[in-house]
N, CA, C and O atoms as a GROMACS GRO file, in nm:
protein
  464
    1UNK      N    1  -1.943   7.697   1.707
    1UNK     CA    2  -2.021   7.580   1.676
    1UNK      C    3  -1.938   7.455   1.707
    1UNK      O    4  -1.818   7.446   1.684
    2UNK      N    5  -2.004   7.373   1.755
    2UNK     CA    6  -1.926   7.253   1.831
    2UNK      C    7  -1.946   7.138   1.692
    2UNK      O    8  -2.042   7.134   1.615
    3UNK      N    9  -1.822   7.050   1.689
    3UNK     CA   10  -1.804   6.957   1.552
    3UNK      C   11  -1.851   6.808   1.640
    3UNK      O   12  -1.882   6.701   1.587
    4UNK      N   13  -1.846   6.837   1.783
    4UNK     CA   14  -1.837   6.653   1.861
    4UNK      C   15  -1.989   6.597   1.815
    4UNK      O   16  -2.084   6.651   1.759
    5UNK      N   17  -1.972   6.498   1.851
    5UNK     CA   18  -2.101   6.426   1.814
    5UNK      C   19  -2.102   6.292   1.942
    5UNK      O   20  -2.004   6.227   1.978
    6UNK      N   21  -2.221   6.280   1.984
    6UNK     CA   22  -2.198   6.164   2.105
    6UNK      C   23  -2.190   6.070   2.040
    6UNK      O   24  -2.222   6.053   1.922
    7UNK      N   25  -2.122   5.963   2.155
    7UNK     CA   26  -2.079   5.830   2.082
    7UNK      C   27  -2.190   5.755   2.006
    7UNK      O   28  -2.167   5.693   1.902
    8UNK      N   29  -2.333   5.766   2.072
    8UNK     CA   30  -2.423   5.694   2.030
    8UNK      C   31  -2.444   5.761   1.881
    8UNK      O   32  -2.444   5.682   1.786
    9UNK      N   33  -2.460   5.892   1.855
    9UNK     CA   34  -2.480   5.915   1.718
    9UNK      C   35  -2.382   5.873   1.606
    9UNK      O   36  -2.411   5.842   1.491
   10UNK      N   37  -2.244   5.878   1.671
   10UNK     CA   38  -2.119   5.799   1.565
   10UNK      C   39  -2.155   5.641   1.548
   10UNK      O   40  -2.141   5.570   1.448
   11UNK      N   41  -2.201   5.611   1.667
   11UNK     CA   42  -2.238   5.447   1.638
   11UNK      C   43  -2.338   5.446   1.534
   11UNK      O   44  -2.297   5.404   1.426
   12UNK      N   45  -2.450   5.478   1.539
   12UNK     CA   46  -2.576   5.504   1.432
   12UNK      C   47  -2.519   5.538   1.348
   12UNK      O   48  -2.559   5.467   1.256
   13UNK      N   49  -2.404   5.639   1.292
   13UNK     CA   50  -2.386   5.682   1.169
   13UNK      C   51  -2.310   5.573   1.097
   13UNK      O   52  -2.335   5.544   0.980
   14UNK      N   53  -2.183   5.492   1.194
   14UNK     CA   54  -2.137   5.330   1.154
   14UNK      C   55  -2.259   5.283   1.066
   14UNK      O   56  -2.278   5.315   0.949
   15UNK      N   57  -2.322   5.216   1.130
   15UNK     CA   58  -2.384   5.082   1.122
   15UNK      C   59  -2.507   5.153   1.001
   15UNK      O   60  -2.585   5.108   0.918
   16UNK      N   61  -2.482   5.234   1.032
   16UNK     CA   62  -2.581   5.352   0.910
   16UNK      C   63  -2.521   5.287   0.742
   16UNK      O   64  -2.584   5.230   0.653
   17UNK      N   65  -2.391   5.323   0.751
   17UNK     CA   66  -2.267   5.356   0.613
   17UNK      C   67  -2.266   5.166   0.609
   17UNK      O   68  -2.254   5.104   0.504
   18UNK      N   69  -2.276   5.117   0.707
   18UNK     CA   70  -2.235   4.954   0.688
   18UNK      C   71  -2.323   4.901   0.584
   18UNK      O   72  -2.300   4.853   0.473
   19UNK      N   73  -2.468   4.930   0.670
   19UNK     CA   74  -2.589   4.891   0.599
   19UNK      C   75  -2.573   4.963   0.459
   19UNK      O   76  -2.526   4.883   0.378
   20UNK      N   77  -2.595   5.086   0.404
   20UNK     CA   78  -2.549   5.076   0.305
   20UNK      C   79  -2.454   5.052   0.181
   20UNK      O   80  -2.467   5.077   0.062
   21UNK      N   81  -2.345   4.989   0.261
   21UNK     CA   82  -2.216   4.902   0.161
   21UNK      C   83  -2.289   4.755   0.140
   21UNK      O   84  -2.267   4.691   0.037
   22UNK      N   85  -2.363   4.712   0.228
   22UNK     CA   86  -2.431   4.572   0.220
   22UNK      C   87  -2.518   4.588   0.140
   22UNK      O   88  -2.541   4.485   0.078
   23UNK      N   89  -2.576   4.669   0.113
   23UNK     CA   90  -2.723   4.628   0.023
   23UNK      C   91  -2.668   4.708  -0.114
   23UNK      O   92  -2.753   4.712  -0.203
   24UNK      N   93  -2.541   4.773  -0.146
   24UNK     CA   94  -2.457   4.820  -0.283
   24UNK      C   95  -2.361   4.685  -0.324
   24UNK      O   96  -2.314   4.665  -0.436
   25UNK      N   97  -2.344   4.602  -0.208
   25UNK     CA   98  -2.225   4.526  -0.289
   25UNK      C   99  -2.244   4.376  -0.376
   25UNK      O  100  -2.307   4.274  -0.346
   26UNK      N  101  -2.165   4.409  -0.493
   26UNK     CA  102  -2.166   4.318  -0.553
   26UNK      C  103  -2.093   4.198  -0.583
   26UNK      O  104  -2.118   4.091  -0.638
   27UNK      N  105  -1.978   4.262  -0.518
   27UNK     CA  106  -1.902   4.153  -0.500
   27UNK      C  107  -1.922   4.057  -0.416
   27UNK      O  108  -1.985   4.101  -0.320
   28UNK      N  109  -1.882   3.863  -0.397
   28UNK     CA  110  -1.933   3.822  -0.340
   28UNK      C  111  -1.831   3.745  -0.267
   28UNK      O  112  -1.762   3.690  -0.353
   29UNK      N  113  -1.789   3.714  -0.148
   29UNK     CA  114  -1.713   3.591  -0.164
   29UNK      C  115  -1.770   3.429  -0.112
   29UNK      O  116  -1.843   3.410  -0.014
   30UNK      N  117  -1.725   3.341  -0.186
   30UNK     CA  118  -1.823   3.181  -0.178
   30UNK      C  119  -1.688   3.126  -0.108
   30UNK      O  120  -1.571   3.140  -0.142
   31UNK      N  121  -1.741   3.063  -0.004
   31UNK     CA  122  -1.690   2.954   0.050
   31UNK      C  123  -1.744   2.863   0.117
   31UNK      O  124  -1.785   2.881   0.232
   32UNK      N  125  -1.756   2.708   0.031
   32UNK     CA  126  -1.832   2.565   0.072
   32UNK      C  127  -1.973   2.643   0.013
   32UNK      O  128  -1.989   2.698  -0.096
   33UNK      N  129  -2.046   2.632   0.098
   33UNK     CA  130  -2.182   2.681   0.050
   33UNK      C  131  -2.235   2.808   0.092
   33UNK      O  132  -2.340   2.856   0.048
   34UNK      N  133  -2.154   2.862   0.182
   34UNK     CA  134  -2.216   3.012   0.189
   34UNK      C  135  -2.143   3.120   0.165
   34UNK      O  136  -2.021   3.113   0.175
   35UNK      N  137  -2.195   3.214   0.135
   35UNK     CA  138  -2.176   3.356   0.047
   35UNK      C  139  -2.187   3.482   0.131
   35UNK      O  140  -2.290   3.499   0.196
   36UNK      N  141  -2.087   3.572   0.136
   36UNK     CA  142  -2.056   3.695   0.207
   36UNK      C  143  -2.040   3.776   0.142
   36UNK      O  144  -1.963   3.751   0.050
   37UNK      N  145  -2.086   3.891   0.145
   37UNK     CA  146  -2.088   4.022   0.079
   37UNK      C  147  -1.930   4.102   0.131
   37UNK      O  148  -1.876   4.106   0.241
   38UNK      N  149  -1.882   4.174  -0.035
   38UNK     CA  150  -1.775   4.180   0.025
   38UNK      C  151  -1.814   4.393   0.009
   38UNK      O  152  -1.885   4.428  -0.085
   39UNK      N  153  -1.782   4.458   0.066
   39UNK     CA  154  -1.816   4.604   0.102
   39UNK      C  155  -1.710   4.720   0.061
   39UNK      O  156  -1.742   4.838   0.049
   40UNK      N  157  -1.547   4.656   0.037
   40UNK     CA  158  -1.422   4.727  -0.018
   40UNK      C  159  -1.359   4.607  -0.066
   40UNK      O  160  -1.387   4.492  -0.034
   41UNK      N  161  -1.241   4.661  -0.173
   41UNK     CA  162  -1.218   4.565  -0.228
   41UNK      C  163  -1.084   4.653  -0.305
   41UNK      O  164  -1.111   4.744  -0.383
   42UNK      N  165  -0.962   4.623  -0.280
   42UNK     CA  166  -0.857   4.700  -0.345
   42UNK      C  167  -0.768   4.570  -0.398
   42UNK      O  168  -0.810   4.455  -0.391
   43UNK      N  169  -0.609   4.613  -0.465
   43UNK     CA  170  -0.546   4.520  -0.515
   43UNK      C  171  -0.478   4.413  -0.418
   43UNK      O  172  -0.418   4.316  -0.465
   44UNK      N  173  -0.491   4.438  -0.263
   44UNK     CA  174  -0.442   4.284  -0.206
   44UNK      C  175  -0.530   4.322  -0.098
   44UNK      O  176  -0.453   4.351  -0.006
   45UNK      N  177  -0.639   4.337  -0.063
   45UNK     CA  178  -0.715   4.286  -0.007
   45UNK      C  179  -0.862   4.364   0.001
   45UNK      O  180  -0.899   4.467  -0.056
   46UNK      N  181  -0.931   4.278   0.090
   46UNK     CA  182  -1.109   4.316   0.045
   46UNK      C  183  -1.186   4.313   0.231
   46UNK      O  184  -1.136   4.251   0.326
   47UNK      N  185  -1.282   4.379   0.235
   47UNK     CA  186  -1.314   4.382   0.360
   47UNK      C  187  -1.490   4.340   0.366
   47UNK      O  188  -1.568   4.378   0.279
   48UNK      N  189  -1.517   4.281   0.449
   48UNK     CA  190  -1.655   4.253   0.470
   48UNK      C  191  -1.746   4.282   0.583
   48UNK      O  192  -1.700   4.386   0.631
   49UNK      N  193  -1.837   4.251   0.643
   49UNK     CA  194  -1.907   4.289   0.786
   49UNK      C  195  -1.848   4.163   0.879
   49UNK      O  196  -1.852   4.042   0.859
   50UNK      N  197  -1.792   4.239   0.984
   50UNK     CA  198  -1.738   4.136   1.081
   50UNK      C  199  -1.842   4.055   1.137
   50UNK      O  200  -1.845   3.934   1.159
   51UNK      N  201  -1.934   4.150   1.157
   51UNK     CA  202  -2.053   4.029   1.225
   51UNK      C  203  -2.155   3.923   1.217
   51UNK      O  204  -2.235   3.876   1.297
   52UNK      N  205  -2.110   3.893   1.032
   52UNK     CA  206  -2.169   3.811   0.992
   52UNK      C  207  -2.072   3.751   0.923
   52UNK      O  208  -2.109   3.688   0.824
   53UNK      N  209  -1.949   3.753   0.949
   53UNK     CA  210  -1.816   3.668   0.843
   53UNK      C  211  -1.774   3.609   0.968
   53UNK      O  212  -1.780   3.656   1.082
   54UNK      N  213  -1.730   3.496   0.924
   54UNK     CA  214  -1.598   3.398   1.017
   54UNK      C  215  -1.501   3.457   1.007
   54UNK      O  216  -1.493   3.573   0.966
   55UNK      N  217  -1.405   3.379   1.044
   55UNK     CA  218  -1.241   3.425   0.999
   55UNK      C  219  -1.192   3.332   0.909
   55UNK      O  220  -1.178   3.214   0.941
   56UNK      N  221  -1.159   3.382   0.781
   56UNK     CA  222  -1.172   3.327   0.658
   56UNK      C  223  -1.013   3.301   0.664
   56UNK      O  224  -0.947   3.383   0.727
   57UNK      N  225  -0.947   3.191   0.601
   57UNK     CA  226  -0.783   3.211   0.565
   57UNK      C  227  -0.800   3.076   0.430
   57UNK      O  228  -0.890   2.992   0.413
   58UNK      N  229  -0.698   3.097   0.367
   58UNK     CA  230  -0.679   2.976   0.268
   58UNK      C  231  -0.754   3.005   0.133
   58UNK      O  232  -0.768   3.122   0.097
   59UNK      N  233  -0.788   2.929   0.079
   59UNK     CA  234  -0.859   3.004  -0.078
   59UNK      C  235  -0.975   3.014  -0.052
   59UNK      O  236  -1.033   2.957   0.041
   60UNK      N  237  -1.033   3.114  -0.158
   60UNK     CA  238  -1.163   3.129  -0.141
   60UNK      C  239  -1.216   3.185  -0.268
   60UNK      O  240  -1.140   3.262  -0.327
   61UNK      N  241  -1.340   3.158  -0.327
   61UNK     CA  242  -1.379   3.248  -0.456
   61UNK      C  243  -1.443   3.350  -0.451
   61UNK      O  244  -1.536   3.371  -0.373
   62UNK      N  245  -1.399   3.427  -0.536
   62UNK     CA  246  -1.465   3.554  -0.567
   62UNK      C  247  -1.528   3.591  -0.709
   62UNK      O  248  -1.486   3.587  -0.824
   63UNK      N  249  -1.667   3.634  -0.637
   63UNK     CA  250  -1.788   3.644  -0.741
   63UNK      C  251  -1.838   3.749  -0.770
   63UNK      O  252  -1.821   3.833  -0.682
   64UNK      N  253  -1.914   3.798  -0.890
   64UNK     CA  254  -1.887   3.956  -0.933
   64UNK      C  255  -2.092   3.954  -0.971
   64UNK      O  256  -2.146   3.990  -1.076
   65UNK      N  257  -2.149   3.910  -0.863
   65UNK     CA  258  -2.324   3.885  -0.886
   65UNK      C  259  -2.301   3.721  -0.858
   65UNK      O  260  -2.260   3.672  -0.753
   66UNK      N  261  -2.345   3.634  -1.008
   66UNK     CA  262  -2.344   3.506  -1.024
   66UNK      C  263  -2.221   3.472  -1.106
   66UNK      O  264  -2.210   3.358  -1.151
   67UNK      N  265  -2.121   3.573  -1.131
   67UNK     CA  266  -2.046   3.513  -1.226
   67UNK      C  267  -1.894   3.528  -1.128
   67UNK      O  268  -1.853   3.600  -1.038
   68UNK      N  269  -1.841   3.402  -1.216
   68UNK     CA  270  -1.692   3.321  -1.086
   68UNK      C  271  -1.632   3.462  -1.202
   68UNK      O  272  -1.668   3.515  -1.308
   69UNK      N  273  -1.530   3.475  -1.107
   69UNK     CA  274  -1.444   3.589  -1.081
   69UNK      C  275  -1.325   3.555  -1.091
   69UNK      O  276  -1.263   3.549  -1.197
   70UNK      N  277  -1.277   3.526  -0.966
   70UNK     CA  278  -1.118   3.515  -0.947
   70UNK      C  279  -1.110   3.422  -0.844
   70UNK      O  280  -1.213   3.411  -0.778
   71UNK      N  281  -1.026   3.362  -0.816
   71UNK     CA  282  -0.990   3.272  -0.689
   71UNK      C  283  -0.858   3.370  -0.610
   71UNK      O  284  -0.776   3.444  -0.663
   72UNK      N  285  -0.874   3.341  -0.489
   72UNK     CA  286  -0.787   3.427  -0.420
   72UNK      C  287  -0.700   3.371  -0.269
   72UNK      O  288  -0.773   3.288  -0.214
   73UNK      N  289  -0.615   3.385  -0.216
   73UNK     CA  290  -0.521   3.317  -0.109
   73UNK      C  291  -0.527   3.426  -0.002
   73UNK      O  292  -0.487   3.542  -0.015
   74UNK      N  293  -0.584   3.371   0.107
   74UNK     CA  294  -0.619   3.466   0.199
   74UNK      C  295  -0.507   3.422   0.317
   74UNK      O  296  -0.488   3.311   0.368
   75UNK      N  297  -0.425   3.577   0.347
   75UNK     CA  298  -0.326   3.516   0.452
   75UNK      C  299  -0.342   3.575   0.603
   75UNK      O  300  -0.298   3.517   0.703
   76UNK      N  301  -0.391   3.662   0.602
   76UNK     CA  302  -0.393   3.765   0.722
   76UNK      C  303  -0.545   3.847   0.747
   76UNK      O  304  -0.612   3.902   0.659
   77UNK      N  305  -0.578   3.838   0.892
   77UNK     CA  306  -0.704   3.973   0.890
   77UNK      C  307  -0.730   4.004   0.975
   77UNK      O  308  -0.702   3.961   1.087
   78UNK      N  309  -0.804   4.106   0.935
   78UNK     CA  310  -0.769   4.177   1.097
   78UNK      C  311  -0.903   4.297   1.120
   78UNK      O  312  -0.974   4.325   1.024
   79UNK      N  313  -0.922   4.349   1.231
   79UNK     CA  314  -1.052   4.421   1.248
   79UNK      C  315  -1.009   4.593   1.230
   79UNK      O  316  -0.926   4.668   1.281
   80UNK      N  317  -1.111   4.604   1.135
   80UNK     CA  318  -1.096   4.769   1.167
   80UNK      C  319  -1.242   4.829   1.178
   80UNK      O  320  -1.329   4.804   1.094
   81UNK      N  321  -1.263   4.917   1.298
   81UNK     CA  322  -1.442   4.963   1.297
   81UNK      C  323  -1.485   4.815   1.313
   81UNK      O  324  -1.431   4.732   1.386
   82UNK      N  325  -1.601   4.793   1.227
   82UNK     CA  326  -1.708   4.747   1.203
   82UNK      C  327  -1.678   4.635   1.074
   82UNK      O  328  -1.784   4.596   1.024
   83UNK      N  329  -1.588   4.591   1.028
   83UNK     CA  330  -1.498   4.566   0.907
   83UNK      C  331  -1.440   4.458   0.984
   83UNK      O  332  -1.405   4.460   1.102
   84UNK      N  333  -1.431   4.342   0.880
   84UNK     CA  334  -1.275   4.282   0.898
   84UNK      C  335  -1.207   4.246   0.775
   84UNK      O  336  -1.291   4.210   0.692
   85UNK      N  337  -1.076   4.241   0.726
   85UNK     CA  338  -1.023   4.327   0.615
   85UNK      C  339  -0.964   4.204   0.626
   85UNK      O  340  -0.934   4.163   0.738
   86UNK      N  341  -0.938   4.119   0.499
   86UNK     CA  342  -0.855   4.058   0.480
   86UNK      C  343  -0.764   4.084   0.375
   86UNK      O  344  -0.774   4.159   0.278
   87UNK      N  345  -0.682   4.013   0.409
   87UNK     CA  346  -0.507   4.085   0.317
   87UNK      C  347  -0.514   3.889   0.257
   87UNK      O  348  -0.529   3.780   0.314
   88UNK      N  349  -0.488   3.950   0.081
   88UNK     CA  350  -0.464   3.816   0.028
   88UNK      C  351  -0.308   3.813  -0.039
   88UNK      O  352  -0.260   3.914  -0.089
   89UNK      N  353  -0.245   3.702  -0.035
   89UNK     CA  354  -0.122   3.711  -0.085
   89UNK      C  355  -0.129   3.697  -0.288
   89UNK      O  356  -0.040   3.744  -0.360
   90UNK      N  357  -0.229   3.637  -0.330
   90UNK     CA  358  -0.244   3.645  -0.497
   90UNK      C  359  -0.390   3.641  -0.527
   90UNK      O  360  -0.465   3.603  -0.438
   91UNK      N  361  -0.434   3.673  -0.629
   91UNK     CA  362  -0.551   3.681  -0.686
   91UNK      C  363  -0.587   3.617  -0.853
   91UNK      O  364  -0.579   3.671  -0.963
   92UNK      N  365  -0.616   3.520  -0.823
   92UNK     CA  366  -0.612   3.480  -0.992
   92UNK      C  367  -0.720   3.488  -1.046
   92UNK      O  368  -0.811   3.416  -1.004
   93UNK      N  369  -0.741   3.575  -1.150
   93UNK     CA  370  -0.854   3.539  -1.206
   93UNK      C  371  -0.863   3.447  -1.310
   93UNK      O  372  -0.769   3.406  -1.377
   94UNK      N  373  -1.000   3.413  -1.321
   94UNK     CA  374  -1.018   3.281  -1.368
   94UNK      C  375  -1.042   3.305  -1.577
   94UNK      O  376  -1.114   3.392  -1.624
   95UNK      N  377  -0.977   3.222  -1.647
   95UNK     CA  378  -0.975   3.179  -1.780
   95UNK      C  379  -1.112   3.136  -1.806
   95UNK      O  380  -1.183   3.059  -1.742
   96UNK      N  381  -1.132   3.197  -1.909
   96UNK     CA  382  -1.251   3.166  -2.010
   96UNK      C  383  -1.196   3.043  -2.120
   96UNK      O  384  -1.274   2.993  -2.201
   97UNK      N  385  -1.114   3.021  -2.116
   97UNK     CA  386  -1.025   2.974  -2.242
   97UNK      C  387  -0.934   2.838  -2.191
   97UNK      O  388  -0.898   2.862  -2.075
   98UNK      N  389  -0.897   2.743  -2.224
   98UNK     CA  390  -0.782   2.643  -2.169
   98UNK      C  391  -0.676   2.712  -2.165
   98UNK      O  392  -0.676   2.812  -2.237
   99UNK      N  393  -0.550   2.682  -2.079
   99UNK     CA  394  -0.467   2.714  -2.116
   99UNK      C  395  -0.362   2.650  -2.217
   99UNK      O  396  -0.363   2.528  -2.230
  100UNK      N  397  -0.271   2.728  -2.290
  100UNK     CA  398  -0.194   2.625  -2.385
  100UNK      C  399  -0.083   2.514  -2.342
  100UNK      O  400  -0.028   2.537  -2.234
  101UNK      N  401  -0.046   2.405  -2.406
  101UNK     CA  402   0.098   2.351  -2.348
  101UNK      C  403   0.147   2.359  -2.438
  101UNK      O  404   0.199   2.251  -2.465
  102UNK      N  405   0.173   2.468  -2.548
  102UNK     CA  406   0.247   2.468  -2.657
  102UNK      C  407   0.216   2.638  -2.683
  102UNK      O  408   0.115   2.702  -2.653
  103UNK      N  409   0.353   2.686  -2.754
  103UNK     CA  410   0.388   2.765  -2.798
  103UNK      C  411   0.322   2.804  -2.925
  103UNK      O  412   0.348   2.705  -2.995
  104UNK      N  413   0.251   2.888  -3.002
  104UNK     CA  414   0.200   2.936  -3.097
  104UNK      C  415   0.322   2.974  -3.183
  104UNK      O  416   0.396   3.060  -3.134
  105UNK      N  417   0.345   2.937  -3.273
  105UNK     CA  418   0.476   3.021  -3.367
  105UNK      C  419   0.400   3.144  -3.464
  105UNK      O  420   0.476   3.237  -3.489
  106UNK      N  421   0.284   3.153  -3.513
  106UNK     CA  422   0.187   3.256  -3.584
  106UNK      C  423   0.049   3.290  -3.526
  106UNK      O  424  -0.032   3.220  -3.465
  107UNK      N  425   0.046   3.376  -3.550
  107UNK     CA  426  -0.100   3.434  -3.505
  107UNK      C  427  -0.187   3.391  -3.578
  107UNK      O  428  -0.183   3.401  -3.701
  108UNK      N  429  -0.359   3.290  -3.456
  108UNK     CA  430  -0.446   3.302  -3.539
  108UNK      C  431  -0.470   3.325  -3.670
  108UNK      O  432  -0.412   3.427  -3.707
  109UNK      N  433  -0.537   3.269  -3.759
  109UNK     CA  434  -0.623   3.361  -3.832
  109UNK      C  435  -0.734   3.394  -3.822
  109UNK      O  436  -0.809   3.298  -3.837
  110UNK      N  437  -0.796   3.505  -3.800
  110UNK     CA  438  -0.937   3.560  -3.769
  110UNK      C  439  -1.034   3.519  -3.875
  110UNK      O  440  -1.151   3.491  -3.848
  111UNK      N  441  -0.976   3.517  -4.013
  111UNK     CA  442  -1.123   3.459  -4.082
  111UNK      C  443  -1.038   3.510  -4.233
  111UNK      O  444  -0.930   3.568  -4.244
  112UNK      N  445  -1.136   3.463  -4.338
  112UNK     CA  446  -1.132   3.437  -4.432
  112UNK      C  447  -1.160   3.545  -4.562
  112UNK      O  448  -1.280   3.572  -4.570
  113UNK      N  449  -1.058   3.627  -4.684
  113UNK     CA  450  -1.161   3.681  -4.783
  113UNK      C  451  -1.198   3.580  -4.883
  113UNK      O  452  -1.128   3.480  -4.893
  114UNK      N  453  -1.318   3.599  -4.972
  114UNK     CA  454  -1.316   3.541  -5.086
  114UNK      C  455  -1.224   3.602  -5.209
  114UNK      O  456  -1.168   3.712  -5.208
  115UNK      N  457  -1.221   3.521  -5.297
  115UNK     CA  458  -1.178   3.571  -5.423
  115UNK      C  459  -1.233   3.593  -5.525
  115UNK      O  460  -1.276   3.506  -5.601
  116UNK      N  461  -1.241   3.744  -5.547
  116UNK     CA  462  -1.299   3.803  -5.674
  116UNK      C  463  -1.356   3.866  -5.644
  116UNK      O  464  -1.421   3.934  -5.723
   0.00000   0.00000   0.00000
């Protein structure tokens, strides 16, 4: 039994697996006003559809649906398949909270008993 497959059916099976990372992903990335679906996504870098992304470098946000995520520093990218993969040098995600300019010496108190 033969395993080859013609090129045209490997192409169809691509653009097959693409289409379905596009219409699963939730991740998003925003830059200025438009929004790219991102399809992989590991700890330093994330990949999207080449043929509808620019070539992205410098910061950019990352969105998890409608909600801000993380901001991220994009340094390098490059094509693989059907993909272009960018490699980020940090990833920050973003604070719900201010940050402090002072040192806490005690912990919170969470709340209150009565007496008696």
């Amino acid at each position: 039994m033969s395993t080859h497959l013609p090129p045209e059916v490997l192409a169809g099976l691509r653009k097959a697996q693409l289409a379905s990372k596009k219409s699963k992903a939730r991740w998003r990335v925003r830059v200025d006003d438009q929004v790219f679906p991102i399809l992989e996504m590991s700890q330093s870098e994330f990949a999207m559809a080449s043929e509808a992304t620019p070539a992205l470098r410098g910061l950019v946000d990352i969105y998890d649906g409608s909600r801000y995520v993380s901001q991220c520093l994009i340094m390098h990218a490059r094509e693989e398949d059907d993909m272009r993969v960018y490699e980020f040098k940090w990833n920050t995600e973003v604070r719900r909270t201010p940050a402090l300019d002072f040192a806490r010496e005690k912990p919170a108190i969470a709340g209150y008993l009565t007496a008696g």
